[in-house]
C-alpha positions as CSV (number, residue, x, y, z in Angstrom):
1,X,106.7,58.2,82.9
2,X,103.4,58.1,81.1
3,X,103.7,58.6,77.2
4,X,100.4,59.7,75.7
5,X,101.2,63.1,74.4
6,X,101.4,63.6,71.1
7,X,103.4,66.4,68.8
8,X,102.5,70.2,69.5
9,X,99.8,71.8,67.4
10,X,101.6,74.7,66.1
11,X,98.2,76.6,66.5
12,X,98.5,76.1,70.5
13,X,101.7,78.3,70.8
14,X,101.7,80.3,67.8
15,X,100.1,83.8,69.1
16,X,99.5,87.2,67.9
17,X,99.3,89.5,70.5
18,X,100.4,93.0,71.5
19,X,104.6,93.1,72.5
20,X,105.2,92.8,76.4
21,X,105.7,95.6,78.6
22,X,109.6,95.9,78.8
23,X,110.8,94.2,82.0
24,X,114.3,93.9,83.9
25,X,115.8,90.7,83.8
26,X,114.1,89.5,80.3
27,X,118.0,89.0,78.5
28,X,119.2,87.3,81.9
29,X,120.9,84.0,80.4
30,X,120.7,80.7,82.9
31,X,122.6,77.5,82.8
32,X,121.0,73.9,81.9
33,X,121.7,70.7,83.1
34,X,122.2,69.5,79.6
35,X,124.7,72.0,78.6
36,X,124.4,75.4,77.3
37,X,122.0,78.4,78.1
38,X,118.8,79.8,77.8
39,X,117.0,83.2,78.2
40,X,115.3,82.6,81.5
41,X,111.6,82.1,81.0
42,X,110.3,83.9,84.4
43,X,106.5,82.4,84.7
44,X,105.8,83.0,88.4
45,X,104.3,86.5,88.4
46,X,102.2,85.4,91.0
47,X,104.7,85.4,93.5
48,X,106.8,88.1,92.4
49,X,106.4,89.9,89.2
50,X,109.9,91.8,87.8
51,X,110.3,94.9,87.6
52,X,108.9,97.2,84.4
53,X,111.7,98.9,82.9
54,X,109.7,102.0,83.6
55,X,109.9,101.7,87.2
56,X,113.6,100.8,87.0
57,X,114.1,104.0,85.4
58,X,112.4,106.5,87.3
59,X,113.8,105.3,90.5
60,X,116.9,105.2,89.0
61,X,116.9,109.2,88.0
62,X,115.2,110.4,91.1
63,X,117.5,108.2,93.5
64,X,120.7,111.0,93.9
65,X,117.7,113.8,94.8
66,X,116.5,111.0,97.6
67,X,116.8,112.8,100.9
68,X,114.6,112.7,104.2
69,X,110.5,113.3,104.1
70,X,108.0,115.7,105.9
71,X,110.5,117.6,108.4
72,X,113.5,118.7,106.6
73,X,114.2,122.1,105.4
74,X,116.7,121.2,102.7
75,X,115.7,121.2,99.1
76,X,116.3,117.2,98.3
77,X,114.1,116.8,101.6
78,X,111.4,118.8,100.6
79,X,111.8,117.4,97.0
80,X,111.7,113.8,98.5
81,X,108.5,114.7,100.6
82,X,106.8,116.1,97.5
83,X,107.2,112.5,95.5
84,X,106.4,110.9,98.7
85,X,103.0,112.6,99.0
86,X,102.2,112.9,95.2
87,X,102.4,109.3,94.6
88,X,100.5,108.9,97.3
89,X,97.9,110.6,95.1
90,X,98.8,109.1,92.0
91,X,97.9,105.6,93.5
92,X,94.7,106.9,95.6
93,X,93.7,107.6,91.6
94,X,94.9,103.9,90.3
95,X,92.9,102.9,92.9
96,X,89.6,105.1,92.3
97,X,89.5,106.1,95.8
98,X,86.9,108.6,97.7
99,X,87.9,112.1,98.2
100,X,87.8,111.0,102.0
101,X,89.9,108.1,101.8
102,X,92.9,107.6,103.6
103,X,96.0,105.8,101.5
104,X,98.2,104.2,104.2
105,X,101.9,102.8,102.8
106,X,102.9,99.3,104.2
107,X,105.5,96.8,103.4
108,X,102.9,94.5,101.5
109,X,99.6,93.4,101.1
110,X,99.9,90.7,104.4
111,X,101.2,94.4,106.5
112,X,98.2,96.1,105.1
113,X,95.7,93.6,106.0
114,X,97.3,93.2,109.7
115,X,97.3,97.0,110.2
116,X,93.6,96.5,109.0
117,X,93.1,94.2,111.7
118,X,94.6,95.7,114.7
119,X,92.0,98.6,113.7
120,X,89.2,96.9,113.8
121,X,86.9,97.9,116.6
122,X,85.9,95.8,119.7
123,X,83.0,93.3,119.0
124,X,83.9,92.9,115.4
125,X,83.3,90.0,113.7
126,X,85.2,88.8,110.3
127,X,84.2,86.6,107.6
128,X,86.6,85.1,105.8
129,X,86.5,82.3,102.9
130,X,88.7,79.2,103.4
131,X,90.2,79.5,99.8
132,X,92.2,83.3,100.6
133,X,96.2,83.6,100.4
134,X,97.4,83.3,103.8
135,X,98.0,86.8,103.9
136,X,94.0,87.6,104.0
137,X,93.2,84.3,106.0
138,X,95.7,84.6,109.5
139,X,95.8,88.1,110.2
140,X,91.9,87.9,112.0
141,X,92.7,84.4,114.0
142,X,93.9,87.1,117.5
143,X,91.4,90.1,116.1
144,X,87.8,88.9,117.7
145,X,85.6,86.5,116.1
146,X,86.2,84.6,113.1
147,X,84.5,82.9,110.5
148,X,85.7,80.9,108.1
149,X,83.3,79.8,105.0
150,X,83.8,76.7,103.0
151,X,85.0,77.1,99.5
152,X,81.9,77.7,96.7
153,X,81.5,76.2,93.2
154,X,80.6,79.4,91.5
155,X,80.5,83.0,92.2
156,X,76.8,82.9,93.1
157,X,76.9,80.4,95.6
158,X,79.8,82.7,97.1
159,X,77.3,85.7,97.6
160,X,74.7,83.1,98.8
161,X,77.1,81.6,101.5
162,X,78.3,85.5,102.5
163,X,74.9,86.8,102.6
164,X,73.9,83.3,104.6
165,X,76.5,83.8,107.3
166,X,76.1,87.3,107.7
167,X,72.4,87.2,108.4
168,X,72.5,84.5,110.8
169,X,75.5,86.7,112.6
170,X,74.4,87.5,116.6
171,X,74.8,90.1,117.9
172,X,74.4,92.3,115.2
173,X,77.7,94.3,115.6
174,X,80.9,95.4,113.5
175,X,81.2,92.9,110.9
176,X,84.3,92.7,108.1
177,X,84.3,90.5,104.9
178,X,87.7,90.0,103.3
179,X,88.0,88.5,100.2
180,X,90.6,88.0,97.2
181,X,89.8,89.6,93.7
182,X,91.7,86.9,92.0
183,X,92.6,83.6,93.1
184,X,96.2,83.1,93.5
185,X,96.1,79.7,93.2
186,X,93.3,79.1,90.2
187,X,93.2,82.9,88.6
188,X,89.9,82.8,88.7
189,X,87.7,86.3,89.3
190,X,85.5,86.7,92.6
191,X,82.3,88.6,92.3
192,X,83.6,91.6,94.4
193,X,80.9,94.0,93.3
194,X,78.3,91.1,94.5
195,X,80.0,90.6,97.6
196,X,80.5,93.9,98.5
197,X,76.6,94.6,98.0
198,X,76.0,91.5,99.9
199,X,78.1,92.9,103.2
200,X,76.7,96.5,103.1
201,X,72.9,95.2,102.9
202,X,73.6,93.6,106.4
203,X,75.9,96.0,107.7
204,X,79.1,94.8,107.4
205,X,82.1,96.2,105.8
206,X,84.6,94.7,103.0
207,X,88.4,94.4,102.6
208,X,89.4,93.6,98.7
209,X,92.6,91.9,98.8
210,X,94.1,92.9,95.6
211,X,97.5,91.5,95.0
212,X,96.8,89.4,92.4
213,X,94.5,91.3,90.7
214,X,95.5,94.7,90.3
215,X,98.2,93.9,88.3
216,X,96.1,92.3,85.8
217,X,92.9,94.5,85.9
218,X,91.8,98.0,86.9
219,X,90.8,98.6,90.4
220,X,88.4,101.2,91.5
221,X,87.1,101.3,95.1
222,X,84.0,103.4,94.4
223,X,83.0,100.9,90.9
224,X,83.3,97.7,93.6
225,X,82.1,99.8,96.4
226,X,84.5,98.2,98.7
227,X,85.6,99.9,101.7
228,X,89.5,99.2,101.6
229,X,91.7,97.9,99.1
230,X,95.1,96.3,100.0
231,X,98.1,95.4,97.9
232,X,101.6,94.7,97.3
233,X,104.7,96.6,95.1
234,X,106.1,93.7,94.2
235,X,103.1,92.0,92.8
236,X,102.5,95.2,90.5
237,X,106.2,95.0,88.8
238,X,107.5,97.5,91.7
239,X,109.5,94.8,93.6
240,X,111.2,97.5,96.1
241,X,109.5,96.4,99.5
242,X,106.4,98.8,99.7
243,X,102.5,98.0,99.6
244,X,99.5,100.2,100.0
245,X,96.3,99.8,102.6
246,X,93.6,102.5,101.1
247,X,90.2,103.1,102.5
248,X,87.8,104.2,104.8
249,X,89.5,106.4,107.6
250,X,86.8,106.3,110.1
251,X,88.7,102.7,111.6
252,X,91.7,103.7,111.1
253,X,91.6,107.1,113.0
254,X,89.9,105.6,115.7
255,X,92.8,102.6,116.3
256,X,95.8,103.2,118.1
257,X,99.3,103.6,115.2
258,X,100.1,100.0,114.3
259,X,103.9,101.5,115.4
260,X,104.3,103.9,118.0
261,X,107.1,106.7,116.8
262,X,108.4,109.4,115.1
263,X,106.2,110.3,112.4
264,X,103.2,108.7,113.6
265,X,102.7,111.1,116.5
266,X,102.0,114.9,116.3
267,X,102.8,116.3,119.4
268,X,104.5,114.6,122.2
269,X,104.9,116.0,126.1
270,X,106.2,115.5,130.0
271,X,103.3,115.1,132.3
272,X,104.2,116.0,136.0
273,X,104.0,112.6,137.0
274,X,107.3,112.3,134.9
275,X,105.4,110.0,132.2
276,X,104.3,111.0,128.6
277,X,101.0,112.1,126.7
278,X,101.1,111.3,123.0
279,X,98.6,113.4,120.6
280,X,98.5,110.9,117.5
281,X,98.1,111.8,113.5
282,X,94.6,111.3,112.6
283,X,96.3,111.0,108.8
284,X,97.6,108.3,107.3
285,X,100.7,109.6,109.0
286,X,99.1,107.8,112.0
287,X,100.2,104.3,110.9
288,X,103.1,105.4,109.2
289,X,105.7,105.4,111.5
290,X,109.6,106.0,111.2
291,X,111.2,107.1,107.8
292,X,108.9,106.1,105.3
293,X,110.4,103.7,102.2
294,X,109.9,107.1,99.8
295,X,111.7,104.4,96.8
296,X,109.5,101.7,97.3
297,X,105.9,104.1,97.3
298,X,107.5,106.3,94.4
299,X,108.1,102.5,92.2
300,X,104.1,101.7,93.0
301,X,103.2,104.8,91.8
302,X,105.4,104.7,88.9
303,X,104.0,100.9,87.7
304,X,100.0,102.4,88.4
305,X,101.1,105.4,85.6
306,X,102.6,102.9,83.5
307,X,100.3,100.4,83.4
308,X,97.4,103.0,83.0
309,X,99.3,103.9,80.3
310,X,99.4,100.5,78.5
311,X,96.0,100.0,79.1
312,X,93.9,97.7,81.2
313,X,91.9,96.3,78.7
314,X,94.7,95.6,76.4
315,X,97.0,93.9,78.8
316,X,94.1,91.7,79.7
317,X,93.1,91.3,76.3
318,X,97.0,89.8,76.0
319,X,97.1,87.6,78.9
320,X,93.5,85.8,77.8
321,X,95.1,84.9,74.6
322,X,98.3,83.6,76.8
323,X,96.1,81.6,78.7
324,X,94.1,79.9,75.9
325,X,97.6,79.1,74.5
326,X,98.7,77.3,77.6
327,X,95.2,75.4,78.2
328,X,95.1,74.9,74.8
329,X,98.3,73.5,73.7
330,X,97.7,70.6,76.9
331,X,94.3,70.1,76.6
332,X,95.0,66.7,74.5
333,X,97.5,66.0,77.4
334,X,95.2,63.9,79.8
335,X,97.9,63.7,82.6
336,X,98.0,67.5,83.3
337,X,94.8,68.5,85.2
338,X,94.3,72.6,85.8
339,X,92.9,73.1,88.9
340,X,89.5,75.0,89.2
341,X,86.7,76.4,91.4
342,X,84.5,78.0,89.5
343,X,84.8,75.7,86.5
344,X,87.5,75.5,83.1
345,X,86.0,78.4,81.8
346,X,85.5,81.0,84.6
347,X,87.1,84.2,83.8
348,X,90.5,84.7,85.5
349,X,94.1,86.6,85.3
350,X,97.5,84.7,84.3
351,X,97.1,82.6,87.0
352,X,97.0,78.5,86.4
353,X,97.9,75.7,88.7
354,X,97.9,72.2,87.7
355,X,99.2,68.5,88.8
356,X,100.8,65.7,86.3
357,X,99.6,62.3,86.9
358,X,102.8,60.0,87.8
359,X,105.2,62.9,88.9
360,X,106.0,64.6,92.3
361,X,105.6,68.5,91.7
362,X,108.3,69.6,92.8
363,X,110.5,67.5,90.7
364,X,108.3,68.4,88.0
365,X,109.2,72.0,88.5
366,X,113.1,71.1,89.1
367,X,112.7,69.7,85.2
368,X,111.4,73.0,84.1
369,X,113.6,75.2,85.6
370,X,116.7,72.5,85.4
371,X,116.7,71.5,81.7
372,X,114.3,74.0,80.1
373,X,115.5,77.3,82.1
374,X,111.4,78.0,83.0
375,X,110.6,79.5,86.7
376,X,107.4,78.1,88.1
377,X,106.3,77.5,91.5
378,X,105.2,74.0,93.1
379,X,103.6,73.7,96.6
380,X,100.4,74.5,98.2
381,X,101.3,78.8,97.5
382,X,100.3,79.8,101.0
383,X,97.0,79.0,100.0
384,X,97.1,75.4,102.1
385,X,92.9,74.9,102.3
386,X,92.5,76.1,99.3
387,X,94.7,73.8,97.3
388,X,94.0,70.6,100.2
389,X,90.2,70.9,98.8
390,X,91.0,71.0,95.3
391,X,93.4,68.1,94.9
392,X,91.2,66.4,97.7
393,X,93.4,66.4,100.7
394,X,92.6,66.2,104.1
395,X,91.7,70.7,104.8
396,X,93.1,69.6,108.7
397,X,96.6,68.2,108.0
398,X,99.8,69.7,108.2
399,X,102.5,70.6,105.5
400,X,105.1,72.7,104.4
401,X,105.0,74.1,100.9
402,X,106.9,71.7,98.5
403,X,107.2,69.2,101.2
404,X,107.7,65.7,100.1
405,X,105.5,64.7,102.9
406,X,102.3,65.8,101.4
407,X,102.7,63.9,98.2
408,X,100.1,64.5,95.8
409,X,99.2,67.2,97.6
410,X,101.5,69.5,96.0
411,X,100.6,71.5,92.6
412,X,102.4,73.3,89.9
413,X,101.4,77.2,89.5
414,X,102.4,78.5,85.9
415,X,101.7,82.2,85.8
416,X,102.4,85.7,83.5
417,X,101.7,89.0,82.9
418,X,102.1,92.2,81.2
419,X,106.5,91.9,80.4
420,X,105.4,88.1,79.7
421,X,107.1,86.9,76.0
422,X,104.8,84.7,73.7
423,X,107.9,82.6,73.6
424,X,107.9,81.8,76.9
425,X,104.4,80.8,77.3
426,X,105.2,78.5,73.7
427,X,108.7,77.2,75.5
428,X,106.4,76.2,78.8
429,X,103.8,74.5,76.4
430,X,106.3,72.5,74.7
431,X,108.9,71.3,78.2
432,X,105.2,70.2,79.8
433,X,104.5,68.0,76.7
434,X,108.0,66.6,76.6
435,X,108.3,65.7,80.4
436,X,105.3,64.0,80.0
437,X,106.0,62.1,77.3
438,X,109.4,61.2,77.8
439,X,110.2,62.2,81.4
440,X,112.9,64.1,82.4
441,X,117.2,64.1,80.9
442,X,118.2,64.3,84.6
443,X,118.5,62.8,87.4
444,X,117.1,64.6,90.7
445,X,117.5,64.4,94.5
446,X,115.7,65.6,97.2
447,X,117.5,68.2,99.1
448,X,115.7,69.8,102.7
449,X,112.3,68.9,101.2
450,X,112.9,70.2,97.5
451,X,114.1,68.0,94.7
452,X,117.1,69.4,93.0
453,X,119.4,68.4,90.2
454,X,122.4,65.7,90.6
455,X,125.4,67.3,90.4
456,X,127.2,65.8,86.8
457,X,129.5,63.7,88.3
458,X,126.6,61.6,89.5
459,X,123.9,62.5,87.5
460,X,122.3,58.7,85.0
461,X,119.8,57.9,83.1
462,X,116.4,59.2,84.7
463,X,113.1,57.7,85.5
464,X,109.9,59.3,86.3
């Protein structure tokens, strides 16, 4: 393994910032390799972001009222169909939404943005950038007409390309933009005011996926002027399996339920003929369909109070200084290049991605997690064009994330939020200096495409 790093500048970890939200799991203790444990260091907020302790809580004293929503007479039913429908309103405000909005509850942000497009109407065409999460690029490919733009430098030549694309559109019909807020791969910000003004000057309409940055910044549909917003629970430190779609109502009330059942019908009858008519919710009830997960939309709205609370411009202010710590204490570290569109310093959430010259990812990321108890991610994070153009890659091939068959196209995503402990962030700074000066205590395997620690009997003396 290359050895050019030099001792830690106490300056690049050392950070004075405002305490962490309280999270679950922030005591849990893990085993390393080399003996002994460690308070795990959970850095991939990206993917999945614990829990606040908040949320834990108020779930926790409302779960023995839970009971059945919207048709019961009992009092725990009517009590449960009260929370149901408030936080419904309590994260239609997180969100800044239009008194005619309609706030549908999903299981996630990739079920809101596939309800979204089994609504779209007939003729509609969709614009898309390459660099989206899976989530916003797939769920147009059976939907009607697709185009995909090519990744931009900068935020302005990602206006010019939408407002490029869109004018040259025939016919002139229904037209949707979809685009990220923050890039789950590189952090970085999108212009979603700009883009948003872009698609209403020709007529289109825009979907904000927001997954990775309402967590990290406030949200308001009428400030961006977007037309929906999607998002996930689980992102937003309310990991219980709900996600919200909230928006225009127009589509949505026109589209058949994206499940056909209880719930999503109002009235439902024998014809003569011996079939059935079906008279549908024009609410969000519409696409809401069997019993409702009343836990999972009561956590969301629970995480959108607290983090109000806490303050958007405070936690932000505390997750810049966490990631001028990390590009800090590596920038004299020449074998770790972060991974950018817009350029180093483009404003972005606690999102970073990187790749270490002379070292496979995912075994990089086994060393972390093995021998330093850190949780990152390695792989092309369902993001495979995106990452493919950055590193270089061919944008047609095939691969799995963390395969070994891609090679060096695999990266290394580090990222944090609003529970995240400065010492974790220092802890991350120091293993990625260490491995790359000394390389790793272990010895590693490769197990069903992911490298993995030897077990002790058999683990040496390791390489790079």
């Amino acid at each position: 393994m290359p050895a050019a790093a030099t001792a830690v500048p106490a300056a690049a970890v050392e950070l004075s910032v405002p305490t962490p939200l309280p999270v679950l799991g922030r005591d849990v203790a893990v085993p390393l390799v080399t003996g002994g444990e460690v308070t795990y260091a959970a850095l991939d907020y990206a993917a999945s972001a614990p829990a606040l302790q908040r949320v834990w809580d108020d779930v926790a004293a409302y779960a023995p009222s839970y009971g059945s929503v919207h048709r019961g007479a009992g009092y725990l039913s009517q009590l449960s169909t009260d929370l149901f429908e408030n936080a419904r309103r309590t994260v239609a405000g997180f969100l800044g939404c239009r008194a005619d909005d309609q706030l549908v509850f999903t299981r996630s942000t990739t079920d809101s943005l596939n309800l979204l497009a089994a609504a779209l109407p007939d003729g509609c065409e969709v614009f898309v950038f390459e660099t989206e999460h899976h989530a916003a690029l797939l769920p147009w490919q059976g939907a009607g007409r697709v185009t995909v733009l090519d990744a931009p430098d900068s935020p302005a030549r990602a206006v010019a390309s939408l407002e490029r694309a869109l004018t040259d559109r025939d016919p002139h019909g229904p037209a949707l933009v979809c685009v990220t807020g923050a890039s789950n791969v590189t952090g970085e910000l999108w212009p979603v005011r700009e883009l948003a003004a872009a698609a209403h000057a020709h007529g289109a309409r825009i979907v904000l996926d927001a997954a990775q940055l309402a967590p990290h910044r406030a949200v308001s549909v009428r400030e961006l002027d977007v037309d929906w917003v999607a998002f996930s629970g689980h992102k937003l430190y309310a990991p219980f399996g709900s996600g919200v779609l909230a928006g225009r109502a127009d589509w949505l009330r026109e589209a058949g339920p994206y499940l056909a059942g209880g719930g999503a019908s109002r009235t439902v009858t024998r014809r003569a003929d011996g079939g059935v008519d079906v008279e549908w919710h024009e609410t969000a009830a519409r696409h809401e369909a069997g019993s409702p997960n009343v836990i999972g939309a009561y956590a969301i709205a629970s995480a959108c109070e607290a983090l109000t609370e806490a303050g958007f411009e405070a936690l932000a202010a505390r997750e810049d200084a966490l990631v001028r710590a990390v590009r800090e204490g590596l920038a004299d570290v020449p074998e770790v290049r972060f991974l950018s569109l817009f350029g180093d310093g483009a404003p972005r959430v606690g999102v970073l991605s990187f790749v270490v010259d002379g070292w496979n990812s995912s075994h990089f990321a086994a060393a972390l997690s093995a021998e330093y108890g850190i949780g990152v991610r390695d792989g092309l994070f369902c993001a495979h064009p995106l990452v493919r153009r950055l590193l270089g890659g061919d944008t047609g091939g095939a691969g799995e994330c963390g395969a070994p068959e891609t090679g060096a196209l695999n990266a290394i995503r580090v990222s944090f939020g609003a529970g995240t402990p400065e010492e974790h962030v220092a802890r991350f700074v120091r293993a990625v200096r260490e491995l790359v000066r000394h390389g790793a205590r272990w010895t590693y395997r490769t197990v069903e495409g992911r490298c993995v620690p030897d077990a002790p009997a058999t683990n040496g003396p390791s390489g790079a």
